[in-house]
C-alpha positions, -999 to 999 in steps of 0.1 A, spaced: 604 -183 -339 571 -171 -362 537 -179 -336 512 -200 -353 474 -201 -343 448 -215 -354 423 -186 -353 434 -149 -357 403 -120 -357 413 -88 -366 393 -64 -348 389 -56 -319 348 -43 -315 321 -57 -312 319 -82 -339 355 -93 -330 350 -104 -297 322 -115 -303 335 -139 -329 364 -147 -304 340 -158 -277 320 -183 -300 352 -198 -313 370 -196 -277 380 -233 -271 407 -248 -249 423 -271 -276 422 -236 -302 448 -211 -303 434 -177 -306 450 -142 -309 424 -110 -312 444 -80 -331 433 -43 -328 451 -14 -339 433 9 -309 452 10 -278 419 -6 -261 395 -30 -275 358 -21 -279 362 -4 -312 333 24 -322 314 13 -290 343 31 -268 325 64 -283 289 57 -284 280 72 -253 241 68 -258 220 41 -249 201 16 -267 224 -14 -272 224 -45 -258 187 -50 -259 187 -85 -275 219 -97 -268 218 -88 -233 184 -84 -226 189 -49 -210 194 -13 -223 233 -6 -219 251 27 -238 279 18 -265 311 14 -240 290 -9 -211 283 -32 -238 317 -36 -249 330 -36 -215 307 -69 -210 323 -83 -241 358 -74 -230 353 -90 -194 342 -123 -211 376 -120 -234 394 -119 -200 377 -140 -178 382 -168 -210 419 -155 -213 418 -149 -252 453 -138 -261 449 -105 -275 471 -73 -291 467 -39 -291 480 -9 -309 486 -31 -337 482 -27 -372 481 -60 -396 502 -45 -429 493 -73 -452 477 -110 -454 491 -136 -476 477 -171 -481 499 -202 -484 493 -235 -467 479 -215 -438 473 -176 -435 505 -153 -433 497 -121 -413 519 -91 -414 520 -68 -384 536 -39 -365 538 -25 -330 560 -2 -306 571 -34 -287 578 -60 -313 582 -38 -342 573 -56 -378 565 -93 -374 549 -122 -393 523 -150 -375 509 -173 -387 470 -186 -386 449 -220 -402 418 -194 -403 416 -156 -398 380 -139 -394 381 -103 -408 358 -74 -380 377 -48 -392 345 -30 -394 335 1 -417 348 38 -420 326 68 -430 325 86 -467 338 120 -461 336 148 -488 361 132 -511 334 103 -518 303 126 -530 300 156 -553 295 186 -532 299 220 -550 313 253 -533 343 265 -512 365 245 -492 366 263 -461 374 244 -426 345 231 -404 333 202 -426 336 163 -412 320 135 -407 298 130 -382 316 103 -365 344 127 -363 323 147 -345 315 121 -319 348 111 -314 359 145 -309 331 152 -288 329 117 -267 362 111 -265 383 145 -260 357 163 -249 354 188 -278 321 205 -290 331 212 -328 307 236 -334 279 257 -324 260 267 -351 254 230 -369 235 214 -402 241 176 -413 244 166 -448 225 125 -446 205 110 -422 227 80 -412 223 71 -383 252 83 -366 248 120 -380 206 112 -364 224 105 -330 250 138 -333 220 163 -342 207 150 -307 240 150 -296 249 181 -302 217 195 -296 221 184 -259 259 203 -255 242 235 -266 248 241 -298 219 251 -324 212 222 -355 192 239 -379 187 203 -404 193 174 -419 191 170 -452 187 139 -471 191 133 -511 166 101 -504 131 108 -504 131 87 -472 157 86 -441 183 63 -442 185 56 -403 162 37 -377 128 48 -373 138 52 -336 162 75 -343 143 99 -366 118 99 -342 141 102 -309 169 126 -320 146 152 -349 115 151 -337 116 152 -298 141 184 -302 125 197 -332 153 193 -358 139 193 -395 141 167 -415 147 181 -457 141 147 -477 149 150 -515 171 177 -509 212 183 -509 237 206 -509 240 230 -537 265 254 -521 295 260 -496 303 292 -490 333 302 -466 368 314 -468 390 302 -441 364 292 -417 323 276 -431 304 305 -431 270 291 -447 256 262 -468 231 262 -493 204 229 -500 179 229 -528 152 204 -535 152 172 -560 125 154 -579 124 120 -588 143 123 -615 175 142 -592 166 174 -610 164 205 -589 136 221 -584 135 259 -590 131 283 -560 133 255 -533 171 273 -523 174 273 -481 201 292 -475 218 285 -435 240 304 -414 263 281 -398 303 275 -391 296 232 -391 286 211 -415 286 168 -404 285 150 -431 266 114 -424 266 100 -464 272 64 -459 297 37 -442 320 16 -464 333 -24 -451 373 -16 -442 383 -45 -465 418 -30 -475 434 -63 -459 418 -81 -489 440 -67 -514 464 -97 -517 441 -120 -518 417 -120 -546 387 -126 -532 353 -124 -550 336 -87 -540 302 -77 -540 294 -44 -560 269 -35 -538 279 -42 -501 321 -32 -512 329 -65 -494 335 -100 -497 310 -122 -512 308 -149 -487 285 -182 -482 262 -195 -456 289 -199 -433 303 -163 -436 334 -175 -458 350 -161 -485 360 -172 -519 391 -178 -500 390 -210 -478 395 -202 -443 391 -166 -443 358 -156 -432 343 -115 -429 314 -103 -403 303 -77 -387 304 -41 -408 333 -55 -421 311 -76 -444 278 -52 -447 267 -25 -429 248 -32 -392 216 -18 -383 222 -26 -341 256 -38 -331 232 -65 -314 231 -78 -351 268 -74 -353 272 -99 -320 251 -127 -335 260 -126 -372 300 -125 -359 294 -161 -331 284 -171 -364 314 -166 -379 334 -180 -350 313 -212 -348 320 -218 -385 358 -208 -386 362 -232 -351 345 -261 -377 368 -249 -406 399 -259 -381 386 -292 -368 376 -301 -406 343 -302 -396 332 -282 -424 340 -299 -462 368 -285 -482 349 -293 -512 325 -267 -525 288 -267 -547 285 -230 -549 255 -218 -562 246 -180 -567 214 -163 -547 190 -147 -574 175 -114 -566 152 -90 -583 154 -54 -592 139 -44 -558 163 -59 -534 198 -38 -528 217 -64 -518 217 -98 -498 242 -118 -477 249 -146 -482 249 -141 -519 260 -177 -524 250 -209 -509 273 -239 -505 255 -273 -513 282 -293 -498 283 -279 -466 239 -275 -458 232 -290 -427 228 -255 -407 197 -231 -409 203 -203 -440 194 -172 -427 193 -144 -455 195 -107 -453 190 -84 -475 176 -43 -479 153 -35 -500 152 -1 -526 123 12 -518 95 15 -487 68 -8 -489 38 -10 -465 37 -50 -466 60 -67 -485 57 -105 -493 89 -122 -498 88 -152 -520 119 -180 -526 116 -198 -554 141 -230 -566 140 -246 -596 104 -223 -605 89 -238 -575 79 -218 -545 100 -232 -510 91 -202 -483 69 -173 -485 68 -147 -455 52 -111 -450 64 -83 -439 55 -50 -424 64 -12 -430 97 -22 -448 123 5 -458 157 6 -468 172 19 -439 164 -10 -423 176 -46 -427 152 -74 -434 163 -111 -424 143 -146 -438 154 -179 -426 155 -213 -449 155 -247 -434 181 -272 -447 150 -291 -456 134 -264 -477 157 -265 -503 146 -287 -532 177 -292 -552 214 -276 -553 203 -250 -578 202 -214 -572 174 -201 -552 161 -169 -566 144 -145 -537 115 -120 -550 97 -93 -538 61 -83 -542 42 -54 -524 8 -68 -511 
């Protein structure tokens, strides 16, 4: 006989059990699926500290915050699976969730809601144009940290990093520490594209360069990465003559970006943002498709995973109202304007039947700004205005709108002026 629940998160990390705990009731079925034979998710391998500073209001590393997560899971006995991959999601009356494990082998459940944490994966070299040979000793830099972390395996010792993500910040510091020699990062930006912290905490207390505006030009290597070759780039991504740095080095990390996992959306035609790579969703973190809701890095890419932990009780509040009707099955969507200075934002719709909650909107912007005025607008007239300081992309910016700030149920247009 097929199970049916009402709520079913797939993922396992942060933002799923977070969005578990929030939606944890005793009249609600609800199953937690990972496909990791532990739950946790990336935290499991983020050894360093600096989590848990706002959720928990003390500095925990990656797997002590998830191991206070997973002890609230337990203590509210959310059922849970692991080593389990979901195959495919259909949508009928209710949610139809195909699945597979050593124990059960392939089965089908069923769910009135599912909330998507299925997190993000890293671009490897397949994703960006990198010229040269194709020797071995090239990954991503969360391959590194796994391998590292996890199995105890130091991949290399003589070590440059292609992007200043964050996580290939945290590995030059990482690796540093293990003994092996980081000669840069280089970044295509003319600015990093991790935390301030992190620049500051894993370049510039161990002396790492930091090569903004620059990339790779070549790869040189025949079996094994022998050495790598980054040039500078003006505004215009043309390179600029005689700025060749030629290193010696058998590892390059490669820390280019983190895309939403969102392959489980195939089947179901939902609405995708071109920017983000992920669902468009509302105010209540739900898709074009009702009852299917996204969070987490699943939906956009996280700053702190202290971020990921509120925006996903979000998510488990509102699929927990979906199931008890207490959000309308009617909808007034209307689309959130943005100008050519913002990246992306999230929500990127607003639904006008369902307002009764605080709208708190997200966004990057493209560019650094000192102070940056933020101005909504609805129907030409202005609703909120706020300031903010030393801005940049890497960064995410959040502005909150009161139910009673909107004017109408037109769109609300959100601008950006430097001050």
């Amino acid at each position: 006989m097929m199970k049916t629940y009402d709520i079913c998160i797939i993922g396992g990390g942060a933002a799923g059990l977070s969005a578990a705990l929030e939606a944890h009731d005793k009249d609600l079925n609800i199953l937690i699926i990972e496909r990791e034979m532990k739950l946790g998710g990336i935290l499991n391998q983020c050894i360093h500290n600096g989590f848990g500073l706002h959720v928990f209001k003390e500095e925990l590393t990656g797997p002590e915050y998830a191991y206070k997560l997973i002890e609230q899971v337990i203590e509210q006995d959310i059922e849970y699976l692991l080593d389990t991959t979901v195959l495919d999601i259909e949508k009928s009356a209710d949610f139809m969730i195909t699945a597979s494990n050593i124990e059960s082998g392939e089965f089908t459940i069923s769910a009135k809601s599912i909330i998507l944490t299925t997190g993000c994966y890293e671009r490897s070299r397949g994703h960006i144009s990198i010229p040269g040979d194709r020797p071995k000793g090239i990954m991503t830099a969360g391959s590194a940290q796994r391998y590292l972390n996890i199995d105890g395996y130091l991949v290399g010792k003589n070590v440059f990093i292609l992007g200043s993500g964050d996580i290939g910040l945290i590995m030059a510091r990482r690796m540093t520490l293990e003994g092996a020699k980081v000669y840069g990062v280089a970044e295509i930006m003319p600015y990093s594209n991790g935390l301030t912290r992190n620049v500051v905490q894993c370049l510039h207390d161990f002396d790492i360069p930091l090569y903004l505006s620059h990339t790779i030009v070549d790869i040189k290597g025949k079996e094994s990465l022998e050495e790598i070759t980054i040039q500078e780039i003006d505004s215009k991504r043309n390179f600029i003559e005689g700025t060749q740095k030629t290193f010696k080095v058998d590892t390059l990390l490669l820390s280019v970006g983190l895309i939403p996992d969102t392959k489980l959306f195939d089947h179901l035609s939902i609405n995708v943002d071109l920017h983000t790579k992920s669902a468009i969703v509302n105010q209540y973190l739900e898709t074009s498709v009702p009852g299917l809701f996204a969070c987490g890095n699943a939906l956009h890419v996280h700053d702190l995973v202290d971020d990921v932990t509120i925006e996903s009780r979000k998510a488990g509040q509102f699929a927990k109202m979906f199931v008890r009707n207490e959000i309308s099955k009617t909808s007034d969507h209307k689309e959130v304007l943005i100008d050519e200075n913002v990246q992306h934002i999230i929500p990127q719709i607003i639904d006008f039947s369902n307002v009764v909650n605080d709208i708190e909107l997200s966004f990057r912007t493209l560019r650094k700004y000192e102070l940056l005025e933020v101005e909504i607008t609805q129907n030409e007239q202005v609703i909120k205005k706020t300031k903010l300081k030393y801005v940049v992309p890497a960064e995410m910016q959040k502005v909150s709108l009161k139910a009673f700030d909107l004017i109408s149920k037109d769109s609300i247009q959100v601008t950006l002026k430097e001050v």
